[in-house]
N, C-alpha and C positions, 0 to 999 in steps of 0.2 A: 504494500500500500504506500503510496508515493503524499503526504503530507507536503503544503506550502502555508508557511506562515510570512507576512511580512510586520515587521516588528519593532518600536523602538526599545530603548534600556528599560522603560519605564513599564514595559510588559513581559518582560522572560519570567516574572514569577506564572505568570496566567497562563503563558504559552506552555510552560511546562508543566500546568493541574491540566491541562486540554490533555497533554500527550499520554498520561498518566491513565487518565479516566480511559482514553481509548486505547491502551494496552490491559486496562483491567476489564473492558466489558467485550471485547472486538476480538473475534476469531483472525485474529491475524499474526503469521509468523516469521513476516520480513519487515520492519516500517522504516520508510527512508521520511527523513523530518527535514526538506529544504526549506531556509530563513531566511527572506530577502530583508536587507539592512542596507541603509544607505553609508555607514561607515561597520567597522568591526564594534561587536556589542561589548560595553563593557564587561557583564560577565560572559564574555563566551567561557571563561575555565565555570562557572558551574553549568551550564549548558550541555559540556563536553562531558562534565563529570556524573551529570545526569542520563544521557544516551547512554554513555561506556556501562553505567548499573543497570540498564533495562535494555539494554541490549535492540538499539537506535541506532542507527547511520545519521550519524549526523552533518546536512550538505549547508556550510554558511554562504547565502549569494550573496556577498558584496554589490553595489550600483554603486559606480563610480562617476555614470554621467549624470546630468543634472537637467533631463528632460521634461521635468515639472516642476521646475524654478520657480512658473511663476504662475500656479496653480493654486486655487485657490485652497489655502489650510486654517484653521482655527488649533484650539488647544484638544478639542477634539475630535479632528482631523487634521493628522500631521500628514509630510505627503508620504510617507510609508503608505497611505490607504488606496494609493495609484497605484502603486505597483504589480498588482493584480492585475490590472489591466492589462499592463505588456510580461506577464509570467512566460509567456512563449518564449519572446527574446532572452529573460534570463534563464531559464533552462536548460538544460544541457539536451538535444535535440532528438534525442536518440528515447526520451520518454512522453510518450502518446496521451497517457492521463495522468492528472493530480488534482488531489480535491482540496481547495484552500479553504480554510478556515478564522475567521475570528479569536482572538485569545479571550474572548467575553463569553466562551461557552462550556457547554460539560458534555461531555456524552454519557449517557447511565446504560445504556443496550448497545447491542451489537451492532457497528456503520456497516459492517462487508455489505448488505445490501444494497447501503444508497453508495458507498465507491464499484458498485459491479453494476448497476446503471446501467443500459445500453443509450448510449449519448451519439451513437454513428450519423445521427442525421442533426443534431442538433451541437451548437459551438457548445452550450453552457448546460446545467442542468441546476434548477435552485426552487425556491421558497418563496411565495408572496404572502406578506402579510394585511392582505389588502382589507381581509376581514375582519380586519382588527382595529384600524383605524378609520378615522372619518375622514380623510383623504382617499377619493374613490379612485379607481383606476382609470375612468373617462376623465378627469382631473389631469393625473398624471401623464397619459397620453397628447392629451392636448398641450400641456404644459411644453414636454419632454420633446411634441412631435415626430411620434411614434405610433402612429394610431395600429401599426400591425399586431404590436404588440397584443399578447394575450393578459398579463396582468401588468401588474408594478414588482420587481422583485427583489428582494433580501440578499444583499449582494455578502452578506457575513459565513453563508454557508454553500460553496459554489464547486460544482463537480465541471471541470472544464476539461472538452475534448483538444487537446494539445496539438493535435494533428492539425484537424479542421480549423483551428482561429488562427493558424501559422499560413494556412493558406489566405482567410477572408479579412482577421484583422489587421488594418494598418495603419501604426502609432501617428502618421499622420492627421487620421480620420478623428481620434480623438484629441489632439492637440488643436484643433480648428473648433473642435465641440466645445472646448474649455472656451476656446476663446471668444465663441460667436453666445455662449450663453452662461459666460461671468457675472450675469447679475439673476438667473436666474437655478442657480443650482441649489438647491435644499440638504441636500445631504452625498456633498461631489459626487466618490465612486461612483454611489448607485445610481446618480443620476445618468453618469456617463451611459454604465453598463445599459440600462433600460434604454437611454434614450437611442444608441446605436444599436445597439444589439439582444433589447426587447425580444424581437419576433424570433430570434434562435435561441429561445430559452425553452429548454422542456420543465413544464409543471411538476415539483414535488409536493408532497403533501407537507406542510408546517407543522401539522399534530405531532409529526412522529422527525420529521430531520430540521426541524427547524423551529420549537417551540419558544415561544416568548413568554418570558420566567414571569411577566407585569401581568398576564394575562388572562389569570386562570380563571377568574368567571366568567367569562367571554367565552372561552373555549367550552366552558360547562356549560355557557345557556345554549350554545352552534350545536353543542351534540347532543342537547336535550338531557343533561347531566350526565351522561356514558362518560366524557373526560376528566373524571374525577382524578385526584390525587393518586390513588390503586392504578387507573390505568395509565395516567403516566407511565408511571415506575415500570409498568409490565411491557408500553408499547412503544415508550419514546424515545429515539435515539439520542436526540440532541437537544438539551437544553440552550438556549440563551440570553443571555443579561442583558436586553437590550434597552436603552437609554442611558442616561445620567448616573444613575445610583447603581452602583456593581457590590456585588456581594464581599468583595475585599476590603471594603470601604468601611470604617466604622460608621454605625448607625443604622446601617443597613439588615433589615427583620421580612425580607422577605419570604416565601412558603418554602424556597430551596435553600436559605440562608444555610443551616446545619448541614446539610448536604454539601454544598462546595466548599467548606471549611474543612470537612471532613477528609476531604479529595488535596484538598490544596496543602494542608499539614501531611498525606502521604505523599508526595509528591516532592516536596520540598524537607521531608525527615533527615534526610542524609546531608542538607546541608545547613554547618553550622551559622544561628546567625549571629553571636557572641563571641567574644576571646575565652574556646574554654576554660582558661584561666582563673575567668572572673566569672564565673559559672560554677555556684554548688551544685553539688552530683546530686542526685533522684535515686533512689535505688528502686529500679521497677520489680513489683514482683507476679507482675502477668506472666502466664506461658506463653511462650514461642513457640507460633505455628511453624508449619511444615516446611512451607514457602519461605521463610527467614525473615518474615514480620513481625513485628511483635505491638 
């Protein structure tokens, strides 16, 4: 399973609870975890020291040009959030699919299905949350000028045919987007991605690869109560944190809250974040299980 995360310093704790959850829930027995970074991350050694324990390929993509200079970014869109756009060109060319992810998510079930996807006729493959917000997708279309488009889509959780957007997309087409609708972009990437390349998006379902953590009554009234809490846990692959308030954040009491907390202290156990030094010892006296967790 071929992972693309792009990321700055201020996300390797998250990108490494993402990678964690999906070696704990995911029938998978190679995971290659490529990182596009616009310089090298300061912690790449815990990074590195996290793949080498869980047994990760771990691929740092350095961007060295500066093709979205002058794109537009806020403090919650840095331009790390472009980069997905042109994943083809930094990839090494010889890999057909990868499914990129947000570091604001969880996975609690097994992805092998939504990364085995048949995407042959489609560039992208994603999630609208269209029915969740009061921005309708006639809105967005109109906006975006895309009326082929089938929804509005979630650009946080996206299965991209590498093959096909090497042929169709080109960094020119978006570089002219940015520029012809800089005062019109709502949320850059995603607007880019819908507003080009809307109509080669195949529809996933949201309940299950692409759940929004804000949402759960909404989802309970859509399915006439069936998406309860239980069927979460039993149907959904993918959690996400989507807005302002992220579950790392003190303050933060949302229905996953103990869940990602739970995910994020296994993930990051092995690495210390004190001089142990200055650290009195715990003498733990749980048992260790099999697996060498304790």
């Amino acid at each position: 399973m071929n992972l693309l995360f792009a990321v700055n310093d201020g996300f390797v704790d998250q990108m490494l609870t993402v990678v964690y959850s999906i070696l704990q829930n995911s029938r998978v027995s190679h995971l290659k975890a490529f990182v596009i970074q616009e310089k090298e991350l300061k912690e790449t050694a815990k990074i590195t020291q996290f793949c080498q324990q869980n047994q990760v390929e771990y691929c740092p993509v350095v961007v060295t040009d500066k093709e979205f200079s002058d794109a537009k970014i806020t403090d919650r869109y840095p331009h790390t959030i472009y980069y997905r756009l042109l994943a083809h060109k930094y990839l090494p060319q010889d890999i057909d699919k990868v499914l990129y992810l947000d570091a604001d998510l969880l996975c609690i079930n097994d992805i092998t299905p939504l990364y085995e996807t048949d995407v042959s006729d489609y560039l992208y493959a994603a999630c609208s949350h269209s029915r969740l917000t009061n921005m309708t997708d006639v809105v967005n279309k109109v906006r975006l000028k895309n009326e082929e488009a089938d929804a509005y889509y979630n650009s946080g959780v996206l299965l991209m045919n590498l093959k096909s957007i090497r042929q169709q997309v080109d960094p020119q087409d978006i570089f002219d987007f940015i520029k012809n609708n800089k005062f019109n972009l709502l949320l850059p990437d995603q607007d880019i991605l819908n507003g080009l390349y809307g109509h080669q998006i195949k529809h996933l379902p949201d309940e299950i690869w692409n759940f929004d953590a804000r949402k759960n009554r909404t989802y309970e009234m859509l399915s006439m109560g069936e998406w309860d809490l239980t069927w979460v846990m039993q149907h959904t692959g993918i959690l996400h944190f989507c807005g302002r308030e992220k579950p790392w954040k003190p303050g933060y009491f949302g229905r996953y809250s103990a869940l990602y907390k739970h995910y994020s202290h296994q993930a990051l156990r092995f690495w210390p974040e004190k001089d142990p030094q200055s650290v009195t010892p715990v003498i733990d006296s749980a048992p260790s299980v099999e697996n060498g967790h304790s």
